[in-house]
Structure formats: C-alpha cells, structure tokens
C-alpha positions as CSV (number, residue, x, y, z in Angstrom):
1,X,182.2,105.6,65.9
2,X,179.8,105.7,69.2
3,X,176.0,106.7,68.3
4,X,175.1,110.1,69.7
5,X,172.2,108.5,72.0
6,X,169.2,109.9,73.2
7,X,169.6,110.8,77.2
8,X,167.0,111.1,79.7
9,X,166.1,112.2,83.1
10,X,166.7,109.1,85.3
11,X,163.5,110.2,87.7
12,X,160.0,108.1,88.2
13,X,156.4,109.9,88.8
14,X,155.3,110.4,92.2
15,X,155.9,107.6,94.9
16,X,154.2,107.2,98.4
17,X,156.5,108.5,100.8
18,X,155.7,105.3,103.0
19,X,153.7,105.1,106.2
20,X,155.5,107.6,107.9
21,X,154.2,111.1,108.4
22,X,156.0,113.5,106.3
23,X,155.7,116.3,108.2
24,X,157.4,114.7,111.2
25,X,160.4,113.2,109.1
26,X,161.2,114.8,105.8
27,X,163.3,111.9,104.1
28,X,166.2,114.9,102.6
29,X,167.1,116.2,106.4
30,X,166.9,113.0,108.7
31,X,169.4,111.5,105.9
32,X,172.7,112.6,106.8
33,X,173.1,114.8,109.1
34,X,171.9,118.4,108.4
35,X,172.3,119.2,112.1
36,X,175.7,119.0,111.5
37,X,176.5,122.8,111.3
38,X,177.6,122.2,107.5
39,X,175.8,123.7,104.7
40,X,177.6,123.1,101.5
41,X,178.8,127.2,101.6
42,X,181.7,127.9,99.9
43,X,181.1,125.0,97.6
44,X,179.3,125.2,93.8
45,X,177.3,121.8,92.4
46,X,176.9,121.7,88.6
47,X,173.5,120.3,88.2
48,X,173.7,118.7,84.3
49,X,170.0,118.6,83.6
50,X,166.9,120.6,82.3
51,X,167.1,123.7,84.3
52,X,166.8,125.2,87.3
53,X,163.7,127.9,87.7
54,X,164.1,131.0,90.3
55,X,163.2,130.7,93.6
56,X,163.1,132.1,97.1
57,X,164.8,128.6,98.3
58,X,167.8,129.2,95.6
59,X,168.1,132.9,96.4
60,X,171.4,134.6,94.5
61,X,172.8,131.2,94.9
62,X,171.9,129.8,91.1
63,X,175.0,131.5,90.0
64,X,174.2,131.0,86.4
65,X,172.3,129.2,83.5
66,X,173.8,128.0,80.1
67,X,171.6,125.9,77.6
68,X,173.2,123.0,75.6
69,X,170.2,121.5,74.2
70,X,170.1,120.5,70.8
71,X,174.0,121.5,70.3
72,X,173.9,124.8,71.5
73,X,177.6,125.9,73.4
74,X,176.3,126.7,76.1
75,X,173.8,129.8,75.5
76,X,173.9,131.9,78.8
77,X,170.5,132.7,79.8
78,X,167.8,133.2,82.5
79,X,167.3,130.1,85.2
80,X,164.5,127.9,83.9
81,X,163.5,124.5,83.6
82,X,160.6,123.8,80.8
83,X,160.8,120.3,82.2
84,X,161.0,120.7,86.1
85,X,163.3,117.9,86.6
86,X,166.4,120.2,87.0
87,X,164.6,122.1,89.6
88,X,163.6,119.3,91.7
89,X,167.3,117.6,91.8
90,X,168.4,121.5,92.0
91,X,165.7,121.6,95.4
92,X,167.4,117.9,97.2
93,X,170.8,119.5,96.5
94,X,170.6,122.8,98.0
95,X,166.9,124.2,98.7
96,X,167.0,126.6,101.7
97,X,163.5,125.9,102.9
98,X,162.5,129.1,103.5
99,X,159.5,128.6,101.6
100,X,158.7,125.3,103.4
101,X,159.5,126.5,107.0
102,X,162.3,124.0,106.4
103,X,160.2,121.2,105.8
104,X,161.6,120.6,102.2
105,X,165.3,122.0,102.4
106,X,168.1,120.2,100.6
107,X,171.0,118.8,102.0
108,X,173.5,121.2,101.4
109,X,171.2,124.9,101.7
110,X,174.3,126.5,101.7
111,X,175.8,125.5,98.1
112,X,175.7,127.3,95.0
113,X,174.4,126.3,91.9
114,X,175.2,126.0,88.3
115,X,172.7,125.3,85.6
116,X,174.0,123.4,82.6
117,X,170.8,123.0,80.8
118,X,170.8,119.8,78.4
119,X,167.2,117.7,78.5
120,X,164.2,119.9,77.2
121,X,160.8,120.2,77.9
122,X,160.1,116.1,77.8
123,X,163.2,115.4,80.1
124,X,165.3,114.4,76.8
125,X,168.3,115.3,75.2
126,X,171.5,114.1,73.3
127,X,174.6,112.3,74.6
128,X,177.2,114.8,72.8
129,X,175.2,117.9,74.5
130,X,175.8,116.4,78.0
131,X,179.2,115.6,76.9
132,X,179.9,119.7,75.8
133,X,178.0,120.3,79.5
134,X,180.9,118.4,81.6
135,X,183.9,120.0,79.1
136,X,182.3,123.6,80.1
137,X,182.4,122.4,83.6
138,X,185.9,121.5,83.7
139,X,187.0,125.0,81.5
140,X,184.9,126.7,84.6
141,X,185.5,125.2,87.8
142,X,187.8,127.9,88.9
143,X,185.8,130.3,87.6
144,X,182.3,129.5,89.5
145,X,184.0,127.1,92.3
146,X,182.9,124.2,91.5
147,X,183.8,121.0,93.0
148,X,180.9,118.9,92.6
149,X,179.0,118.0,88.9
150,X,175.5,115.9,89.2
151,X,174.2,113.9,86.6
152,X,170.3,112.5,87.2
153,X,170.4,111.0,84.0
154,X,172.0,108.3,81.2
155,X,171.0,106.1,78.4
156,X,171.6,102.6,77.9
157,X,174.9,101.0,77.5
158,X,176.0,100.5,73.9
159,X,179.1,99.7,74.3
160,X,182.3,99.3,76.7
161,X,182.9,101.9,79.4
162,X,186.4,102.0,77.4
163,X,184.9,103.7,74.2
164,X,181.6,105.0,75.6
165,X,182.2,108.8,75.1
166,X,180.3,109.9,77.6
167,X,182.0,107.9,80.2
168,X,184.9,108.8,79.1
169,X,184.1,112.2,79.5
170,X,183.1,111.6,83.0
171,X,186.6,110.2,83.6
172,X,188.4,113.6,82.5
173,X,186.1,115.2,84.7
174,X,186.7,113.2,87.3
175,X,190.9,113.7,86.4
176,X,190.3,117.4,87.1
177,X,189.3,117.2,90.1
178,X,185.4,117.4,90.2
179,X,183.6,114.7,92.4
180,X,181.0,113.8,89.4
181,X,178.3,112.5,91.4
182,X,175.7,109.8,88.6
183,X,172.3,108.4,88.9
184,X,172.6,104.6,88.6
185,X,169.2,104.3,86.3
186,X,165.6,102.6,87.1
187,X,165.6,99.5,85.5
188,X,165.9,97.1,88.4
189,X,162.6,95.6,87.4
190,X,161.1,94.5,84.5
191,X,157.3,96.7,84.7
192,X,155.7,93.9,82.5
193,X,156.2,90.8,85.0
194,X,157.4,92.9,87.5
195,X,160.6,90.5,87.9
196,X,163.6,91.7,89.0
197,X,166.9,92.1,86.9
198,X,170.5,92.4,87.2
199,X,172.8,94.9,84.9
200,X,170.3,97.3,84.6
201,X,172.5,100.2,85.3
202,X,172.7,103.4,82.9
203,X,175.5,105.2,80.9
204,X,177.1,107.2,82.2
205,X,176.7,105.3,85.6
206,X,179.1,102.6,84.6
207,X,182.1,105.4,84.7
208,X,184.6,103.4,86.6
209,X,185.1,106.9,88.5
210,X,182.2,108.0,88.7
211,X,180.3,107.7,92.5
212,X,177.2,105.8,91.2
213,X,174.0,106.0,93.4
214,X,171.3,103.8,93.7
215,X,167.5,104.4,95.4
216,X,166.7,103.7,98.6
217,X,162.5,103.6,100.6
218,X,163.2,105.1,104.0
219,X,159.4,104.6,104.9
220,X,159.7,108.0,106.4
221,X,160.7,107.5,109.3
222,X,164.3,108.1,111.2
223,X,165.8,104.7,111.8
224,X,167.2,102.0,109.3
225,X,165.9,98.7,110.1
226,X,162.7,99.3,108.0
227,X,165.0,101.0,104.8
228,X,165.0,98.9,101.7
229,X,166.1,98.9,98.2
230,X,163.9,100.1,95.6
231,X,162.9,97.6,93.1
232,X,163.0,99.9,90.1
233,X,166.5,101.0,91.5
234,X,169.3,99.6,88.6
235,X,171.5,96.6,89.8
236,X,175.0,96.0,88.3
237,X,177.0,95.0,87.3
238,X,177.7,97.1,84.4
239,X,177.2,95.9,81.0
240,X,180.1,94.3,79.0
241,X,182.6,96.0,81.7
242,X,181.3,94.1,84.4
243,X,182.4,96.9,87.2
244,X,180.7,96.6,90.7
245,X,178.0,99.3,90.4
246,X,175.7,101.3,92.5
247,X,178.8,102.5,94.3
248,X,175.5,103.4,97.1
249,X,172.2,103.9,97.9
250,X,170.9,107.7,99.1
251,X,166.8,108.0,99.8
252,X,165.1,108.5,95.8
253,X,161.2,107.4,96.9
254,X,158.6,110.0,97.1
255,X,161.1,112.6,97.9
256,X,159.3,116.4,97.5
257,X,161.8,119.4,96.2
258,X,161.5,122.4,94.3
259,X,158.8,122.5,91.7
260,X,159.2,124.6,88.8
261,X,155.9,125.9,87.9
262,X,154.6,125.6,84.2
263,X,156.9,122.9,83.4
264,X,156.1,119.5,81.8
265,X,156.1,117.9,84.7
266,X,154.2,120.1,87.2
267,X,151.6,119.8,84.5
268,X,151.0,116.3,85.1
269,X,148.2,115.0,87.8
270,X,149.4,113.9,91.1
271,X,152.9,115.2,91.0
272,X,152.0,118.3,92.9
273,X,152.2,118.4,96.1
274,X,150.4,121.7,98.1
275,X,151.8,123.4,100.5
276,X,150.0,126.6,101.8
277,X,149.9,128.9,98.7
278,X,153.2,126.9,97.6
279,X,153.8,124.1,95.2
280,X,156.4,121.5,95.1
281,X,156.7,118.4,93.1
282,X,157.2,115.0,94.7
283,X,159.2,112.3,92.4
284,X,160.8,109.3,92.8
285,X,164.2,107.7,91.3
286,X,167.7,107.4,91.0
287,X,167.6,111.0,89.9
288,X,166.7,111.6,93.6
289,X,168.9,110.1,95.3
290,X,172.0,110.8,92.8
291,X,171.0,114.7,94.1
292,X,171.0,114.0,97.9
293,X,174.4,112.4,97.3
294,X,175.5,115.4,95.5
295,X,174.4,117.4,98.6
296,X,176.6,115.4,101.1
297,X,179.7,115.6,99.1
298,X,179.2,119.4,99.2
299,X,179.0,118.9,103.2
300,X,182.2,116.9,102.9
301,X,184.1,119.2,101.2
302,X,183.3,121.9,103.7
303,X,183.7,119.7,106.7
304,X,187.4,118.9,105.2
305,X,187.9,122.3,104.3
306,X,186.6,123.4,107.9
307,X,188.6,120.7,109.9
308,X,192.0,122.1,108.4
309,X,191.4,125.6,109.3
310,X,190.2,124.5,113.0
311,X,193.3,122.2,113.2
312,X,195.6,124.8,112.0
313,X,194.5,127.5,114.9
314,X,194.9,125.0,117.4
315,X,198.4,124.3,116.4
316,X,199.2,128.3,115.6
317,X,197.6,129.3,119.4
318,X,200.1,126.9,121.0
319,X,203.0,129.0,119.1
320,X,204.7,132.6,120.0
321,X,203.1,134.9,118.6
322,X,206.1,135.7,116.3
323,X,206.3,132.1,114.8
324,X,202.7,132.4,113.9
325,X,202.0,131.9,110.1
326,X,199.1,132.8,107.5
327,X,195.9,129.7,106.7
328,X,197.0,128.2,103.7
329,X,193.8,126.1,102.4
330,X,195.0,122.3,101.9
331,X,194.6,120.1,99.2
332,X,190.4,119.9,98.1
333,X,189.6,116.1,98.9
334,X,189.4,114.1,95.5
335,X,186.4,112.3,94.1
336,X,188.2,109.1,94.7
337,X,188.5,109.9,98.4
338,X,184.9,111.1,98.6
339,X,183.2,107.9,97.0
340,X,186.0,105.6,99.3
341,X,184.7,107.7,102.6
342,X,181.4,107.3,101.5
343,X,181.5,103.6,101.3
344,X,183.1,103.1,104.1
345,X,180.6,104.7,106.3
346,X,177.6,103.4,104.2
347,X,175.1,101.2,106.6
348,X,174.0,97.9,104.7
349,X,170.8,97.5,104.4
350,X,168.4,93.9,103.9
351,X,165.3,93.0,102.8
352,X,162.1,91.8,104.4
353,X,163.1,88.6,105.1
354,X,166.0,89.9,106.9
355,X,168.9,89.0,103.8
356,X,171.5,91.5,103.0
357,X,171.7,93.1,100.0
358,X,174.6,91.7,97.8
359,X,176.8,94.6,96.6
360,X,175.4,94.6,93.0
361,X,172.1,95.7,94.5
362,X,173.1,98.4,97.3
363,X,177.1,98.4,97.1
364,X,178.4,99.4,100.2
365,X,174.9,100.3,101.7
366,X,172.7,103.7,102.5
367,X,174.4,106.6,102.8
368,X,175.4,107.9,106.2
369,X,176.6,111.5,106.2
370,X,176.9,112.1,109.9
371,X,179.7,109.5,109.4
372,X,180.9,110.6,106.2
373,X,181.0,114.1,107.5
374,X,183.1,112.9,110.7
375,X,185.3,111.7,109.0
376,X,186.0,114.0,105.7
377,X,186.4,116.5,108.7
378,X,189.3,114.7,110.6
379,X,191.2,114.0,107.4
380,X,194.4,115.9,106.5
381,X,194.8,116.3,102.5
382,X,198.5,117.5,103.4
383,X,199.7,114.1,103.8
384,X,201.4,112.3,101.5
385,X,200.4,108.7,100.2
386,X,201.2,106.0,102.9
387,X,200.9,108.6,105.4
388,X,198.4,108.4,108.0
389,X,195.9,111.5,107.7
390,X,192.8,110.3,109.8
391,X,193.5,113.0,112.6
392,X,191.0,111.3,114.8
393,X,189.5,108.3,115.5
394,X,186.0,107.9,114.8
395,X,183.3,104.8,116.2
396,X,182.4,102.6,113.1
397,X,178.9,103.4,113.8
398,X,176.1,105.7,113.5
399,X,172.7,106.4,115.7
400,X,169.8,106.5,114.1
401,X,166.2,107.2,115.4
402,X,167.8,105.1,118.3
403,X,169.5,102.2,116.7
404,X,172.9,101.8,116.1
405,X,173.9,101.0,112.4
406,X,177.5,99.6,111.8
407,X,179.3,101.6,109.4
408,X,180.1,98.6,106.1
409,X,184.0,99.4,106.5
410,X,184.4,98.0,102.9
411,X,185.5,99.5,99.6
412,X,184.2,98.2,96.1
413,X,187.2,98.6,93.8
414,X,185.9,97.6,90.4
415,X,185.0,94.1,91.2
416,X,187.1,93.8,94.9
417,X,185.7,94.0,97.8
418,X,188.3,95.4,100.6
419,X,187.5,95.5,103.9
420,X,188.8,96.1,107.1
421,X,188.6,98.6,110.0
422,X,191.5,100.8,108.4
423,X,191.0,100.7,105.4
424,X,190.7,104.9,105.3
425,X,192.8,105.2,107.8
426,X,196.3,105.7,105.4
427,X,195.9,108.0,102.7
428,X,196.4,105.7,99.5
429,X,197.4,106.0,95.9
430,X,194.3,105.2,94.9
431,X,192.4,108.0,96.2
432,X,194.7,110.5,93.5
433,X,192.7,112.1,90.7
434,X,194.8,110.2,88.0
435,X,194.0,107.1,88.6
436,X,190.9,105.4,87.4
437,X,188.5,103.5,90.2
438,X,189.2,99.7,90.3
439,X,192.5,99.7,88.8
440,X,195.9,98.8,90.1
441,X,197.5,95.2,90.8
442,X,195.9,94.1,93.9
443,X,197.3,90.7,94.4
444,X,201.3,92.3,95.6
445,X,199.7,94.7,97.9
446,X,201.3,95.6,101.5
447,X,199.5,97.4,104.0
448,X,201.3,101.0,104.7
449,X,203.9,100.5,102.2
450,X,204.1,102.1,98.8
451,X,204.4,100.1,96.0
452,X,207.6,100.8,93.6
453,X,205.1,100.4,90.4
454,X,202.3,103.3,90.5
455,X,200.2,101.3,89.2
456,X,200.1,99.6,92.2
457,X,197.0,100.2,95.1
458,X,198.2,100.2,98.8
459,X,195.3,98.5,100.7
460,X,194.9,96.4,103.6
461,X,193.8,92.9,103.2
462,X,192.5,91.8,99.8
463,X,191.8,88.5,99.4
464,X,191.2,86.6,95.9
465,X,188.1,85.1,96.6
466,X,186.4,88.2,97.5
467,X,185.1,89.5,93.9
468,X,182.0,91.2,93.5
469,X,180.7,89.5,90.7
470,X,182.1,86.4,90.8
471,X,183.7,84.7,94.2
472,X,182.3,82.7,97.2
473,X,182.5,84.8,100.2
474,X,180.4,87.1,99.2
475,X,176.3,87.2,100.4
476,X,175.4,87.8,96.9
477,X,172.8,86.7,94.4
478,X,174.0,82.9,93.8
479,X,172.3,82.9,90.8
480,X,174.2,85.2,88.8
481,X,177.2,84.1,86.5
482,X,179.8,86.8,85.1
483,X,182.2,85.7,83.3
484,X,184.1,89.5,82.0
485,X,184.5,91.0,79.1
486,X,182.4,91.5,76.5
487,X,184.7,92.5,74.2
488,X,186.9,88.9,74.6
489,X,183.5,87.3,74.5
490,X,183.2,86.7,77.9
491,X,179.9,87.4,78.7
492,X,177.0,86.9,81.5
493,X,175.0,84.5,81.5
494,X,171.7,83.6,84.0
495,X,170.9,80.0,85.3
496,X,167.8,78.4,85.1
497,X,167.8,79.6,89.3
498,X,167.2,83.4,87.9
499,X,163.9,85.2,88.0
500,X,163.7,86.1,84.6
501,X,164.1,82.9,83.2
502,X,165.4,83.0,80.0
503,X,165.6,86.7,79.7
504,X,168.9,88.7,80.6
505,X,168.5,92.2,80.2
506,X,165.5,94.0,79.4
507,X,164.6,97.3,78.4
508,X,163.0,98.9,75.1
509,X,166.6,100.4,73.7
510,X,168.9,98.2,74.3
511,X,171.8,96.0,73.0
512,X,170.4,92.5,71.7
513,X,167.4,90.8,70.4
514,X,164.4,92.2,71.3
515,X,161.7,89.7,72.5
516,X,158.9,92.2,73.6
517,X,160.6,94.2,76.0
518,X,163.2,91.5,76.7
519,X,166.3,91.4,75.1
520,X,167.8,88.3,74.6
521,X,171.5,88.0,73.5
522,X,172.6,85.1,71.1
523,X,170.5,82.3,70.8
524,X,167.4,80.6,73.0
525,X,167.8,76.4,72.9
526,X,164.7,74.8,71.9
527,X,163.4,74.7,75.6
528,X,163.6,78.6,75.6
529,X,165.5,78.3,79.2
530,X,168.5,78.1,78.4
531,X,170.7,80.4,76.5
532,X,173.2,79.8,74.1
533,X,176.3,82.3,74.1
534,X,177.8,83.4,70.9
535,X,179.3,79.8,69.2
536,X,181.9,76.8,71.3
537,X,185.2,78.1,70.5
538,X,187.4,78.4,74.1
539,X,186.4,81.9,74.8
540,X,182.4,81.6,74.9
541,X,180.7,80.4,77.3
542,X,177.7,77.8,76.8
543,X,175.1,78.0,79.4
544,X,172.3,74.6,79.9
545,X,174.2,72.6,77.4
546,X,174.4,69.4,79.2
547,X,172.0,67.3,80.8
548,X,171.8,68.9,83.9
549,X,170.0,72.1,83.2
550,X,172.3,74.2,85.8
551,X,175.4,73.3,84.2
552,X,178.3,76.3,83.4
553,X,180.8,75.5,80.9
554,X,183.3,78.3,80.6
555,X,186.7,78.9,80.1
556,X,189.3,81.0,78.7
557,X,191.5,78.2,76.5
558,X,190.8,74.6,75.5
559,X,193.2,73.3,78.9
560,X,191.9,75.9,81.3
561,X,188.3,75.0,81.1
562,X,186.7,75.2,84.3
563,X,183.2,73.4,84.6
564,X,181.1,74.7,87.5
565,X,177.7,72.6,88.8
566,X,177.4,69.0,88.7
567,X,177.6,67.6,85.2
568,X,177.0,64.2,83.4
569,X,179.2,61.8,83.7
570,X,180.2,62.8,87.2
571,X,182.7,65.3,86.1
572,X,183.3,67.9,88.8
C-alpha cells in the first residue's frame, strides 16, 4: 500500500532576474544554443501539469489537451490552464516569441505540445492522476510523436524509489522509450533559518532514470563565471535510496514565459510582467529549469535525427547512382543516452568563494546545449554496443560570452562517478532503454569490451573510491554521512560540522518527527546535537555517541564495524 499523495507544482513566485539587463540577455535563449539552427520540429513534449492556455507563441502546435484531475481518464478538452503554471513551463519549452519579438521564446519554438492536465487551479493534484497522465503518454507516443514527457512537479518521498508508485511509473516510461525529463524540488533551504539542507529532492525526482534538474542564477548575463546554484534548489541525495541526484542544473531564477491570463497565478501581485499590450508571468524554480531541459532534449533529438540524414547523403552522393538507396530514420537516441550526453557536456559551476559544487548540489554542472547539441548530432544510433558511434570529434569545451567553460566529462551512475575524456565516445549497454540508471556491476568493467553478463556496464575507468555520497576523492560536502539503505536501516546521519545542527531533513510533510518545520528521525541525545539512529544492533548506525562529539560508529555486522573520526581511547 503507497498513500496516493498530494502533488504540486515545483515552481517559486517571482525572482529578480539578477543585475543583468533582461532585454539584452533573456536567460531561455543565451542557455544553450538557440542559434544552433535546431528547433525541436518534428518532436512532441508532454507537459504533465495544469494546462497549457492558447496562444499566438503555441500556434497549432498544442496538439491536444486531456484533464486528469481529480481521477478523470484523461477528459479531451480545450487548452487551458486555471493555474498558469502549465503555461509558463509550456512557454520555456517551446514559446515561438512572436508575441515578444523573440524576447521570451522557449528553447525548442519548434516542438509540439501535449497537455496532460493533472494540478488544478491551486497548482495541486494527486499522485495516482499523474501516474494515469504518464500511462496515457506511453499508449500515445506513436500517436502524437512524442519523445519527450516533463514533469515540474513531485511530493515528498514516502518511501523507497523501489515501491514509490510514481517512480515506478516513471521507470516504464522511461523503458518505452520517452526521455522523462523531472524537476528536482525547492527544498534546498530551510525558509525559517534560512540554512541550507541536503536530501531535499522530490518524488518523482528520485527515479533512478529519470534526468533530474536542479536550478541555476545566471545573473542575466551570457558567461558562466558569475552562475550559481540556487539555494532553494533540492540537494540529494535521495531519500532512503541514496541515488546521486540533481542529475543537472538548467537556469530556473526569474525566468519570464507564457502567462496564461485569468489563472491563479497571474492573479497574484508582482508575477506579471508587462510587455507592450502583452502579459507574461516571471517565476522561479526547479519547475523552470526542469522545462528548459525539456527544451534541449527536444534539440537533441532533432540534431541526432538531423546528423543521420546529412551523414547518409554524403555517403549516398559518393555512390553510382544505381547503388543509391532510400533514408531509413535510425534508432531515436534513448533517455539514458540523452541524460549521459547531457552530463558529459555540463560546465561545473562554484560558489562565491570560488568552491565547486559537490555533485549532490549541481551533479554534473549547468547545462550546455551547444555541446550537447554537437554531440547528439555526430552520434550514430546504428551502432551496436561496444561500437564506436561518435562520428566526430568534438573540443571538451564551450564559449560563453567570451570564456571558455570545460565540459565536466563525468557521468553520475547512481552513486559513481565516471570520468574520463571518452567516456561517450563507445556506445554502451547502459545507455539501452531496459536498463535502469546506476545499475550494473562496475567493479569487473573493461573499457570497449562487452561484458558476458548484461547486467554488466562497459565504462572506462571507475575507481572504488569515487562514490558520490560516500568516498574521498570527491570535492564534496565533508560533512555529510550516508550510510545506504533505509530499508536495511542504514540511514544518514549529519555531524555536529552540519548547518542544521541537529535537524536532518525538513519540510512540513515529510517522513519523521516533526519539530516545527524540522523533522527529526529517531531520537535527539540530551544535548539535542547529536542524533541517535534507530537502536545499537550491527545494522544502525549511532551518531555523537562517544566522547568526541564527531564520532561515526557504523557498520554492517558485529566484525565489520568500521569507526570513522578520532575516538576515545585512541581507537582509529
């Protein structure tokens, strides 16, 4: 049994757009490359939300509207949103601009669109309505063409990413052959003490599968080295799974789309934003930037789709005429491939003080789609696994406003980090539909040669020590201790080195003990700063329990406990 949980739009009011001036550099076109001839055509997005209203910038392009809400399976009707949140997302993904003079197209102007209508008029709706949204999907890709599904919304995880319904559904989505494209959630801060958390990220964000996207400031303005994570932007890693999450960041802050006039949110004081005798709303939030994303994928698929076809007249020109044979359209690259490609490209991003951003916060980095782009359009889906189907070499780097960014050249699978400057290079097992992100053996991997067992990943280097969530050669937060599985009790734990103390999660409907709008899990000592897990008994883990007040005891059996920190009595 899995409670049918209340769903919402994962999207913030309003938001400076920084000290840049937006009319110079609108933050949806200097992204990712909208000068790069694509336009998402040929390609539908399935926009899971609250509606998308009518507008010149959508043209004949909404190709439908079917309304979930409150159990309904899926009721055809007009294109509106009584909420406006659809319509924004709808705007990022594939607004034309002809309203704006371009100023506020999407990144994709090209794309279709297909309204599945699940949140209402106050941006909420139920888990098992979303879930009959993404089975309609799947029933109707070949009938309206779509390849991509966005999801700008979630709900707090209940439970493991095993049983959680929804994420399961995302998975079969995911096996059948959509790129599902999820907001990671805004709870990267707590708005009370305005501390920052970890594991903050949303249902159905956690999907192993799914291509996770965290919020990103550009400041407005068209280079990189001024770009920072948002702090209400979820961190992972995902609760009781522990899976490396956002997968990566897109720009979510103060973006303006598509406003959908009359609706809940265009109602509200300071959303609007005036344009001539035009109105558009201007949010901020993972919801954002999960849309952008969805735009580039649409790009990708095109650019792939576009690469083949250019490739193939080459090759048929330098034949006799007689030997020439019809286009057959290749393989559609899979959402595996799509999220691996994005990641790869992805530039890093750090704070003000200059620090990276560890992988739970900004995973591979900001999305770069003139890199992504390149290089979706020099791959060949014909190729077989262990088969080289990079056509082309492309420079590990990407210009921006003048400044070179390197490209990350890593791959977060589950909680490895791979890296290397090949890594996409071979197409790999792992970037099939039927198999689930993050899985596979990855300790008897060769590089180039298929494993017997197809279970088995072909990567390049992958070293032990470099986990996401718990290893040493990582730049990431010091202060966080994972320890696996909820489910086995092995759960996280903070130190006393963590912002929020004695808290570990927060939020106002989640999992735990509610202290205020903290959530404590187990038992507080009687100093309140340390946390007691579950009871002493080889699986749990005890956290401040001995003298030393940043002492770990954890460990799996009663002769394979590890003790990490300095301890009393000089144990080490």
């Amino acid at each position: 049994m899995s409670i049918d949980a209340d769903v919402t739009a994962s999207a913030l009011p309003g938001g400076s757009p920084g000290p840049g001036n937006i009319d110079v550099v609108p933050d949806v076109t200097q992204i990712l490359g909208s000068v790069s001839g694509f336009t998402g055509s040929g390609v539908a997005v399935a926009i899971i939300d609250s509606g998308v209203a009518s507008s010149f910038d959508f043209g004949l392009r909404i190709l439908a509207q079917y309304r979930f809400t409150n159990g309904a399976p899926g009721v055809p009707s007009l294109p509106y949103d009584d909420y406006g949140h659809g319509t924004h997302v709808a705007g990022l993904i594939g607004s034309s601009g002809v309203t704006s003079d371009q100023k506020y197209a999407g990144v994709a102007p090209g794309a279709k669109l297909l309204s599945l209508k699940v949140l209402d008029r106050y941006g909420s709706g139920r888990t098992s309505d979303v879930i009959n949204a993404l089975e309609f999907a799947v029933v109707n890709k070949a009938r309206f063409g779509i390849q991509v599904v966005n999801l700008s919304l979630g709900h707090p995880i209940y439970e493991s990413a095993k049983t959680d319904p929804l994420v399961q559904a995302v998975e079969a989505t995911v096996r059948s052959g959509l790129v599902v494209v999820v907001a990671s959630g805004n709870h990267g801060f707590n708005p009370v003490t305005g501390k920052t958390g970890y594991v903050g990220v949303t249902s159905p964000g956690n999907a192993p599968s799914a291509l996770t996207v965290g919020a990103a400031l550009t400041n407005n303005t068209p280079t990189r080295t001024d770009d920072r994570l948002a702090d209400y932007s979820s961190r992972g890693p995902s609760w009781y799974d522990g899976i490396a999450k956002p997968d990566i960041l897109a720009p979510g802050h103060g973006l303006v789309s598509n406003d959908a006039r009359g609706s809940t949110l265009d109602d509200l004081a300071g959303l609007v934003v005036q344009a001539g005798f035009k109105s558009y709303l201007r949010l901020s939030g993972s919801s954002m930037a999960a849309g952008v994303v969805s735009g580039v994928a649409a790009l990708m698929i095109e650019a792939n789709q576009s690469g083949a076809r250019q490739r193939w007249d080459v090759y048929q020109n330098s034949l006799r005429r007689n030997l020439r044979t019809a286009f057959q359209p290749p393989p559609v690259l899979s959402g595996n491939a799509i999220k691996a490609l994005l990641q790869y490209s992805a530039t890093p991003l750090h704070d003000d003080a200059g620090a990276i951003y560890g992988p739970l916060e900004q995973g591979a980095g900001l999305v770069n789609g003139v890199g992504a782009i390149a290089l979706a359009y020099n791959i060949d889906t014909t190729k077989g696994a262990g088969q080289y189907w990079l056509t082309s070499e492309t420079a590990p780097f990407t210009n921006f406003g003048g400044s070179d960014e390197t490209w990350s050249q890593s791959i977060f699978w589950g909680t490895r980090l791979l890296r290397g400057t090949s890594l996409v290079d071979l197409r790999q097992v792992a970037w099939e539909d039927n198999v689930v992100w993050g899985t596979g053996e990855l300790n008897t991997i060769v590089w180039g040669t298929l494993s017997q067992d197809e279970d088995n990943i072909v990567w390049g280097t992958v070293l032990d020590e470099d986990n996401i969530v718990w290893g040493t050669s990582l730049p990431l937060s010091t202060d966080l201790a994972w320890a696996g599985n909820a489910e086995l009790e092995d759960n996280i734990v903070w130190g006393t080195a963590m912002v929020w103390d004695d808290n570990i999660v927060w939020g106002d409907a989640l999992v735990g003990f509610f202290n205020g709008l903290n959530i404590v899990w187990g038992t507080l000592s009687s100093d309140e700063d340390n946390i007691v897990w579950g009871t002493l008994d080889e699986d749990n883990v005890v956290w401040g329990t001995f003298d030393d007040e940043d002492n770990v005891v954890w460990g799996t059996s009663v002769n394979q406990t590890r003790v990490l920190g300095t301890t009393t009595g000089g144990a080490r």
